[in-house]
C-alpha positions as CSV (number, residue, x, y, z in Angstrom):
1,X,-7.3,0.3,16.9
2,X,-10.9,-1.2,16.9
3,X,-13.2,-2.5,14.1
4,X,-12.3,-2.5,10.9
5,X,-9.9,-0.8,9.0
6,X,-10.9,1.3,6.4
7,X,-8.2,1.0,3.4
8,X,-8.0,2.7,0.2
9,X,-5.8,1.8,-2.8
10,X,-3.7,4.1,-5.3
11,X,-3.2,2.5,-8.5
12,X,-5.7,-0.1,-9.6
13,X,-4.3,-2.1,-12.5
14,X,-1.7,-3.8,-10.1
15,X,-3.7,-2.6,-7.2
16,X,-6.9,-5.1,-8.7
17,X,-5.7,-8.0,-6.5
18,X,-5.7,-6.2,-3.1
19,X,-8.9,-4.4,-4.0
20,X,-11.0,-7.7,-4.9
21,X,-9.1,-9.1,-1.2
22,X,-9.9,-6.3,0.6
23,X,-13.7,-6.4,-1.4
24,X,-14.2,-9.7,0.9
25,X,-11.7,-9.2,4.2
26,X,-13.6,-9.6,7.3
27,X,-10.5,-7.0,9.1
28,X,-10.6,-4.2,6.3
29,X,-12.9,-2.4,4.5
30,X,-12.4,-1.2,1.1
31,X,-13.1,3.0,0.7
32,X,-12.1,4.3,-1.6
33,X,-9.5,4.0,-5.0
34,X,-7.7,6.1,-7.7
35,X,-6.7,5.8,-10.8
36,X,-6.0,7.9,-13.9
37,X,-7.0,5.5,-16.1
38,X,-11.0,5.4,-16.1
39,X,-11.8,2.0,-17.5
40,X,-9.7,0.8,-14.2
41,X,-12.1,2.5,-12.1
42,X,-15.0,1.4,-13.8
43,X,-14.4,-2.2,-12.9
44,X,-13.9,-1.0,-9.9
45,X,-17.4,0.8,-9.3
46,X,-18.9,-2.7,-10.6
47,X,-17.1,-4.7,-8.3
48,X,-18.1,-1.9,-5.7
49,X,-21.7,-2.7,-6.5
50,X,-21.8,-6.3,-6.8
51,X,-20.7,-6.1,-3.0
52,X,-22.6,-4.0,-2.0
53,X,-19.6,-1.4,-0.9
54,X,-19.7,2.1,-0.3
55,X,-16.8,3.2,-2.4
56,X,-15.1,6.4,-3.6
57,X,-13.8,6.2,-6.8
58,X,-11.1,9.7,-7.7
59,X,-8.5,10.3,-10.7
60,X,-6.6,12.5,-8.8
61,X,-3.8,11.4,-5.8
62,X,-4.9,15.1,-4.4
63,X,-8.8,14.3,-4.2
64,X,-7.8,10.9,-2.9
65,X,-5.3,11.9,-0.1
66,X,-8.7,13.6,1.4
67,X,-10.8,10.6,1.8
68,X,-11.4,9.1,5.4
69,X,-9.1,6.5,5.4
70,X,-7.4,4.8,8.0
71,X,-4.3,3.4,5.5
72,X,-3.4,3.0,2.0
73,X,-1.9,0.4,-0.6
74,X,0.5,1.7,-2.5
75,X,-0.1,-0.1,-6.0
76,X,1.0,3.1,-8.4
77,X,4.2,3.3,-10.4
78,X,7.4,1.1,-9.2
79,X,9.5,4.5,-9.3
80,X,7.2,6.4,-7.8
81,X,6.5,5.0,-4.4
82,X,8.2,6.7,-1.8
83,X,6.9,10.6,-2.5
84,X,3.4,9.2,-2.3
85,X,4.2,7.0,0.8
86,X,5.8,9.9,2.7
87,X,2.8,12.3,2.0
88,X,0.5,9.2,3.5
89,X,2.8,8.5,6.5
90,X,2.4,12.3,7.5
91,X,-1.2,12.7,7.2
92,X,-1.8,10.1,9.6
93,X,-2.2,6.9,7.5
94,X,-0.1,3.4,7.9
95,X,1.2,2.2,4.3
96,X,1.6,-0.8,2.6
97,X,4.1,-0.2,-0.2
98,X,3.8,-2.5,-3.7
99,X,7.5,-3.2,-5.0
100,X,9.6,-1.4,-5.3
101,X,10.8,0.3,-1.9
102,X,12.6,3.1,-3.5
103,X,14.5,4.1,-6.5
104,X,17.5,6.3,-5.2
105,X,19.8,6.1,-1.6
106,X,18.3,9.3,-0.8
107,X,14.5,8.1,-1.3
108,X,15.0,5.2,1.3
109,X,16.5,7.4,4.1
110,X,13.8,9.9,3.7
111,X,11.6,6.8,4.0
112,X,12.9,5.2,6.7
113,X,13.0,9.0,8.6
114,X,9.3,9.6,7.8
115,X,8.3,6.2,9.0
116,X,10.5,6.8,11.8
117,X,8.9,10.2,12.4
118,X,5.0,9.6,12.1
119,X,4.9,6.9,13.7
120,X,2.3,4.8,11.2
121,X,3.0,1.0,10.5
122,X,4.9,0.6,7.0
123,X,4.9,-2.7,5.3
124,X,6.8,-3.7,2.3
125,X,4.1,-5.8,-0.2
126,X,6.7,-8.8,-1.2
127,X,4.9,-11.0,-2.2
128,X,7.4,-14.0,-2.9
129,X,8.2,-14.0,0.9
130,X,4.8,-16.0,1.0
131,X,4.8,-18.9,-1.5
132,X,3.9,-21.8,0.2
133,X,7.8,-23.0,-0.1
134,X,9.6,-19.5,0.7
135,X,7.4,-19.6,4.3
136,X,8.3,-23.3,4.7
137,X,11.6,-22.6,4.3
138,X,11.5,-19.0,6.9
139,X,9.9,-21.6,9.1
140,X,12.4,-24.0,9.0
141,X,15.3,-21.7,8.8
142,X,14.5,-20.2,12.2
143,X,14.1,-23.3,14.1
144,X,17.6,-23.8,13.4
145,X,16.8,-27.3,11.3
146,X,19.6,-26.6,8.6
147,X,22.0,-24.5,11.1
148,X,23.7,-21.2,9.8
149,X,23.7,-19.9,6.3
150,X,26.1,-20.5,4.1
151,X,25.4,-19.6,0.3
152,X,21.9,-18.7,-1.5
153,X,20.5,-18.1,-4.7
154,X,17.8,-16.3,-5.5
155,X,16.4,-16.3,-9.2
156,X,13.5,-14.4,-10.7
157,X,13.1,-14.8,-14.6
158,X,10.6,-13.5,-16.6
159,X,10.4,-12.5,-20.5
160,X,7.9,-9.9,-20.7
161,X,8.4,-9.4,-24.4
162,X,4.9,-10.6,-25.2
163,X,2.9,-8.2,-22.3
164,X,5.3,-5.3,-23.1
165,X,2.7,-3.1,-24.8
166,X,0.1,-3.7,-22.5
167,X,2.2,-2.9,-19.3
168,X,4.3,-0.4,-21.0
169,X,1.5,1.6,-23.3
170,X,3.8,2.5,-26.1
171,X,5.3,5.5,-23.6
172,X,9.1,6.2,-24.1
173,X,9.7,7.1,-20.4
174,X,7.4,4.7,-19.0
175,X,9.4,3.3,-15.8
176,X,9.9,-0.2,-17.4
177,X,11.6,1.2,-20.5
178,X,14.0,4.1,-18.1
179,X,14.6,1.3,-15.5
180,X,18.4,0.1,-14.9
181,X,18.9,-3.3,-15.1
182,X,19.6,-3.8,-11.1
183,X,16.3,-2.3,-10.4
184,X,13.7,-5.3,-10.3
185,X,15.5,-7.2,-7.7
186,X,13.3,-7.6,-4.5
187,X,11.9,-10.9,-5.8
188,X,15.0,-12.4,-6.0
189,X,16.8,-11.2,-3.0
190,X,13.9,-10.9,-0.4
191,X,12.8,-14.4,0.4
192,X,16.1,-14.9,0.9
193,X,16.9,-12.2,3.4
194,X,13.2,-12.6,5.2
195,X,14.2,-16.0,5.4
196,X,16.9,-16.0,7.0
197,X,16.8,-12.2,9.1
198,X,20.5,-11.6,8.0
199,X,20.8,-8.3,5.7
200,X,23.5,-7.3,3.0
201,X,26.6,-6.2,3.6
202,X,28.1,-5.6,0.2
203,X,27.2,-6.2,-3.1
204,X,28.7,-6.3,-6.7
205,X,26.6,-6.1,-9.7
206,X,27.2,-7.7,-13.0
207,X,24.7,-7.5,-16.7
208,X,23.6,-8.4,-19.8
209,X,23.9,-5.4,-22.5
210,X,20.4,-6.3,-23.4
211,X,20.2,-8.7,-26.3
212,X,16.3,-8.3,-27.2
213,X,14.3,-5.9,-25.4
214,X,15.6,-2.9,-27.3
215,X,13.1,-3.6,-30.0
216,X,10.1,-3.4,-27.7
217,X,11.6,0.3,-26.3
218,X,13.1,-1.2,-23.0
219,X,16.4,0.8,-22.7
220,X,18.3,-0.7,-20.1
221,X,20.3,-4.3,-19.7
222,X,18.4,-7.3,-20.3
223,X,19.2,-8.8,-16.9
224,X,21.1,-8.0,-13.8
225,X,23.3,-10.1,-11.1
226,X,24.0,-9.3,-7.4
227,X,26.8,-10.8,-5.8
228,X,25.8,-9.7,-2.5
229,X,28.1,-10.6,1.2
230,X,26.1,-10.6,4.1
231,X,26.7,-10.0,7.4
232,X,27.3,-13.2,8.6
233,X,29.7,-14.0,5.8
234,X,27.5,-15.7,3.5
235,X,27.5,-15.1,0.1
236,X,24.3,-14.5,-2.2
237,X,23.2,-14.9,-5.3
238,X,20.3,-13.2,-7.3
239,X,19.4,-12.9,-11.1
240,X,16.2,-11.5,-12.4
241,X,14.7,-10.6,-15.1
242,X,14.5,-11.1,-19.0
243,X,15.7,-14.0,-20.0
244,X,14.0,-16.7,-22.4
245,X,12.1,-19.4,-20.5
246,X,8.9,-20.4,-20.2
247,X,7.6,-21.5,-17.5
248,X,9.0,-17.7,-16.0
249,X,11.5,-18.8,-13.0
250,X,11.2,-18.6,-9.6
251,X,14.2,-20.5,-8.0
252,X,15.8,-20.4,-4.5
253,X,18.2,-22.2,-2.6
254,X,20.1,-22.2,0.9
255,X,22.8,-23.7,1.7
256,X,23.4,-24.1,5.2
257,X,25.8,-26.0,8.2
258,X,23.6,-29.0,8.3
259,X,21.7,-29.0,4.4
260,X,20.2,-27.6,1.7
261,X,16.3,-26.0,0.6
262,X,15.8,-25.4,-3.0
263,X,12.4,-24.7,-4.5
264,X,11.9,-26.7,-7.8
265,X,13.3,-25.4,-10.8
266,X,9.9,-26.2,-12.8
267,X,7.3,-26.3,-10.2
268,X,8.3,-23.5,-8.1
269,X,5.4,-24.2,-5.1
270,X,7.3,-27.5,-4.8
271,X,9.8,-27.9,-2.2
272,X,13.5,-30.4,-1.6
273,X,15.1,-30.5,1.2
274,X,18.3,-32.7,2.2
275,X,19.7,-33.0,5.8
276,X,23.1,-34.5,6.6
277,X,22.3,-37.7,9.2
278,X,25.1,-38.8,11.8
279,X,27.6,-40.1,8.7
280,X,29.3,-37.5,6.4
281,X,27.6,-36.5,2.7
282,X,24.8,-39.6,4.2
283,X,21.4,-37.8,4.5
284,X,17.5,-37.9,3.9
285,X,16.1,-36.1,1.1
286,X,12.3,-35.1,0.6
287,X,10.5,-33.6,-2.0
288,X,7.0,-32.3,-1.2
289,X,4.4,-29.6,-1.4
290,X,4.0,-27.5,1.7
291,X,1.0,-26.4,2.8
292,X,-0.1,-23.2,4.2
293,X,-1.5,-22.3,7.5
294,X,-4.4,-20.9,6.2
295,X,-8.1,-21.8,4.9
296,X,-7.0,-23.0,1.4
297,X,-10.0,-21.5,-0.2
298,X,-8.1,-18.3,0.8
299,X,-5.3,-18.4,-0.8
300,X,-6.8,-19.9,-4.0
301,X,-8.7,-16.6,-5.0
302,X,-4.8,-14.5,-4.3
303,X,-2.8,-14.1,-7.2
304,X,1.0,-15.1,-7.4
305,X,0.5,-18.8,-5.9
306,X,-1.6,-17.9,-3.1
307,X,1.1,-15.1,-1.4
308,X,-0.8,-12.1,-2.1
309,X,-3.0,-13.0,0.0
310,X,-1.0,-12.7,3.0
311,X,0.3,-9.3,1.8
312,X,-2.8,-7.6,2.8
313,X,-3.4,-9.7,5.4
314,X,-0.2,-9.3,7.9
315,X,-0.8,-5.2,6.7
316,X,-4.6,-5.3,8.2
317,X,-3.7,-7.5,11.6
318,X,-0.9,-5.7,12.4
319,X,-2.8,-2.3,12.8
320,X,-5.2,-4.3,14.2
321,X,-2.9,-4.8,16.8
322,X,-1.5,-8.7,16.2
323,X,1.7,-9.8,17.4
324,X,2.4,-12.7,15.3
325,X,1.0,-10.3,12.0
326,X,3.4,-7.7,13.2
327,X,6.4,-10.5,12.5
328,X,5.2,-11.7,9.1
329,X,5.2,-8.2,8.2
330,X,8.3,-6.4,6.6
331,X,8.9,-3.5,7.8
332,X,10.6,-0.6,6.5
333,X,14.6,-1.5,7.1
334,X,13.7,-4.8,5.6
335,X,12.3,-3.3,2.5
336,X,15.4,-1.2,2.5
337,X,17.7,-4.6,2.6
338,X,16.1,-5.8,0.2
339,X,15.6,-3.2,-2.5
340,X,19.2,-0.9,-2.0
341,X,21.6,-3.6,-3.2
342,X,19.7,-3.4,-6.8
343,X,20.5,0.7,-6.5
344,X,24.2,0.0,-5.5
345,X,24.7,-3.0,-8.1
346,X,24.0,-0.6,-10.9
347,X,26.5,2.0,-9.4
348,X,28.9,-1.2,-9.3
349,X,28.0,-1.7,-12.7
350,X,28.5,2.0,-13.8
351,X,31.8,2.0,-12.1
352,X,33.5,-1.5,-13.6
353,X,32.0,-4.0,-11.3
354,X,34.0,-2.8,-8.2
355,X,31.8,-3.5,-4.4
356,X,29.9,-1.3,-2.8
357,X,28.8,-1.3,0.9
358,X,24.6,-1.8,1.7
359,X,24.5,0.8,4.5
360,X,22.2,0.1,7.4
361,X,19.7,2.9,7.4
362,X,18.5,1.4,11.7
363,X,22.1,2.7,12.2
364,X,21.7,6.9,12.0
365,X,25.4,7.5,12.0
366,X,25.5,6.2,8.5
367,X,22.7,8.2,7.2
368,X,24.3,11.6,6.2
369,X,26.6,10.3,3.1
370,X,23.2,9.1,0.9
371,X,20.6,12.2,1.9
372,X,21.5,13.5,-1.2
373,X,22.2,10.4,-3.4
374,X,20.2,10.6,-6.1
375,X,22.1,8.5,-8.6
376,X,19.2,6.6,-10.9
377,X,18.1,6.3,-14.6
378,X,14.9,8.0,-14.0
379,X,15.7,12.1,-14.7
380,X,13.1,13.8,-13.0
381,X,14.7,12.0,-9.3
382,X,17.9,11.8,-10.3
383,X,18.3,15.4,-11.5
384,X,22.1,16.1,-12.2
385,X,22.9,12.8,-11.2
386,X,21.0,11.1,-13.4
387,X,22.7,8.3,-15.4
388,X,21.4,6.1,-19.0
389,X,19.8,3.1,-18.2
390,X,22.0,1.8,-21.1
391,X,25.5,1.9,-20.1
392,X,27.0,1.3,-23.7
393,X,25.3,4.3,-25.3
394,X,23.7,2.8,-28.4
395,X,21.5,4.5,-30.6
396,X,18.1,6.4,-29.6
397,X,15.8,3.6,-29.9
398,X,13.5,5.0,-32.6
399,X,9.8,6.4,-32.3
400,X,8.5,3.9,-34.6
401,X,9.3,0.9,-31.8
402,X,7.2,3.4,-28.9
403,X,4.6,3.6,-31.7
404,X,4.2,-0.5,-32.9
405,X,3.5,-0.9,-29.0
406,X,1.3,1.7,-28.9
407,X,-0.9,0.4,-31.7
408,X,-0.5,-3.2,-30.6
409,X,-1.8,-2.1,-26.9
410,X,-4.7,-0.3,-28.3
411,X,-5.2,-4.0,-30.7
412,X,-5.0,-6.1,-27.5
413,X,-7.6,-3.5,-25.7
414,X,-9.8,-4.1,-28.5
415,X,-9.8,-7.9,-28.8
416,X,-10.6,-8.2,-25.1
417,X,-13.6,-5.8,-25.3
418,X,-14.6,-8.0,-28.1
419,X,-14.5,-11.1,-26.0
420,X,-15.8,-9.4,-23.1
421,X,-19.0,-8.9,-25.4
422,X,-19.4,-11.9,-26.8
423,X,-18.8,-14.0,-23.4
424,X,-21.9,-11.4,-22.0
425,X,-23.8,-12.7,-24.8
426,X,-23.4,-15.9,-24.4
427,X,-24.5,-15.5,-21.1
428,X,-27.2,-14.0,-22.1
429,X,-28.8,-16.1,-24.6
């Protein structure tokens, strides 16, 4: 297509960082956004004005789907992507898709048929793909520097018991507190698997029972492991979620025929590398930042270390018609590698640890065993399949813990109100 693409966004609390990119993108054009929440689209209307944008602000996914819109980000619940991305996809609009991909089996083969179907560009939004030292290391990866893959880990850690009110709202079935523990693992896995183009094969999953979340309403384990085979024989690591440490963790490493990559365990947009010279276990290592191919200034106004910018970016080029933004893009078979080993690692989990195979959904013949697999912790996809996110059946976590966030939310909106005020009258005066 020609000129610029007009983009709207569905959910605008994690939705706030593509909207102020898309505010200033010379490829895109910001429409329209929705939002239940008002104060959400308030900013919005402000941000709308200080640009001078023409934008439509709605409450309601039914008044939004009727916008003039040539594509939408999907920034709404992490459960509830796929029904809204398959509504999108068949009324004509290409769909960038926040994490995650899907929640169920079933979900990602409808997915990947829809996408299949219409036509439309899909594109998986994750983000930790594009850190400065996850590109380096696609980069070098596929110039063959380190040679084949041999063993990875992938590690994303972050205790989110101090934000839990304000990203949970004190809601008993908010998708945080219903979520298995498996679920959350695109960070880890995916920079992993873009690197290095191989997908999954077969995964175990192992977790934690959940040793401090409970309090704050979070039902499931505290943290999840993959041990995932992929199809070249190499084996794969990934852990994610809460676990205590500050800074939170964003860790990986490849091994490989000819050397290693690791990001740095405490500065994770810091990169080593070690290469085996002519003599056996004799080698250079170098530790360094790497930089990206972009304006810097660009990637210093993205969240997440700069990689949400190119989130947004590939998506706009790419209908745009760019070649090289069409592979920096993940597509939808990607998103699927990298999002149904968490679904299959809690079935392992459920079912003593035992392997399950990652089907290919590119390959049709495998499709039919999973149209109906609705096996999650979320009841109204799972229906009769539905499983507890907490596989040692404790006791009901009580009201009072939904409630204590609930009033602590409602403090933290409050206090930032407050200090909203008095920074506009200091600005003032």
């Amino acid at each position: 297509m020609s000129g610029r693409v007009k983009v709207g966004v569905f959910g605008a609390a994690r939705g706030m960082t593509m909207i102020k990119q898309l505010a200033n993108s010379q490829d895109g054009v910001l429409v329209a956004v929705c939002d239940k929440y008002k104060p959400l689209l308030d900013k919005c209307r402000a941000l709308a004005e200080e640009k001078g944008l023409k934008l439509e602000l709605f409450e309601d996914f039914e008044d939004f789907i009727q916008c003039d819109m040539d594509a939408v980000v999907l920034a709404n619940y992490a459960n509830e992507h796929v029904p809204f991305a398959i509504r999108l996809l068949e009324s004509g609009r290409h769909v960038m898709s926040e994490v995650l991909t899907c929640a169920t089996m079933a979900e990602g083969l409808r997915l990947a048929e829809a996408v299949e179907r219409t036509g439309k560009i899909y594109c998986y939004a994750e983000n930790y793909c594009y850190f400065n030292t996850t590109t380096e290391m696609r980069k070098r990866y596929m110039k063959g520097d380190f040679g084949e893959l041999l063993h990875a880990e992938g590690e994303y850690i972050h205790d989110c018991s101090s934000i839990w009110p304000d990203i949970t709202y004190g809601e008993r079935n908010h998708w945080r507190n219903q979520c298995y523990s498996s679920f959350y693992c695109t960070h880890s896995i995916g920079p992993i698997l873009f690197s290095t183009g191989l997908r999954p094969k077969r995964v175990i999953g192992i977790e934690n029972p959940n040793t401090y979340m409970r309090q704050y309403g979070m039902n499931g384990g505290g943290h999840a492991m993959e041990i995932i085979e992929l199809e070249n024989g190499a084996t794969l690591k990934s852990i994610h979620f809460s676990l205590k440490r500050e800074p939170f963790s964003v860790n990986y490493e490849m091994y490989c025929e000819k050397g290693v990559m690791e990001t740095d365990r405490w500065d994770f947009q810091k990169l080593h590398t070690y290469i085996e010279g002519e003599e056996l276990c004799k080698g250079e290592h170098l530790e360094f930042k790497p930089e990206f191919d972009v304006a810097k200034e660009l990637v210093e106004a993205a969240g997440h270390g700069g990689s949400d910018f190119f989130t947004v970016y590939y998506f706009i080029r790419q209908i745009l018609g760019d070649e090289e933004a069409k592979k920096n893009c993940i597509d939808v078979y990607q998103a699927l590698d990298m999002c149904t080993p968490g679904i299959l690692a809690f079935k392992s989990i459920c079912n003593g640890n035992v392997p399950f195979d990652v089907p290919d959904f590119r390959d049709k013949t495998v499709r039919e065993q999973y149209r109906n697999d609705n096996f999650c912790t979320f009841k109204e996809i799972a229906g009769d399949q539905w499983v507890s996110p907490d596989r040692l059946n404790r006791p009901e976590i009580p009201d009072s813990a939904y409630q204590a966030m609930y009033r602590q939310w409602q403090e933290n909106l409050e206090k930032a109100k407050k200090e909203n005020s008095d920074n506009n009258a200091n600005v003032a005066f």
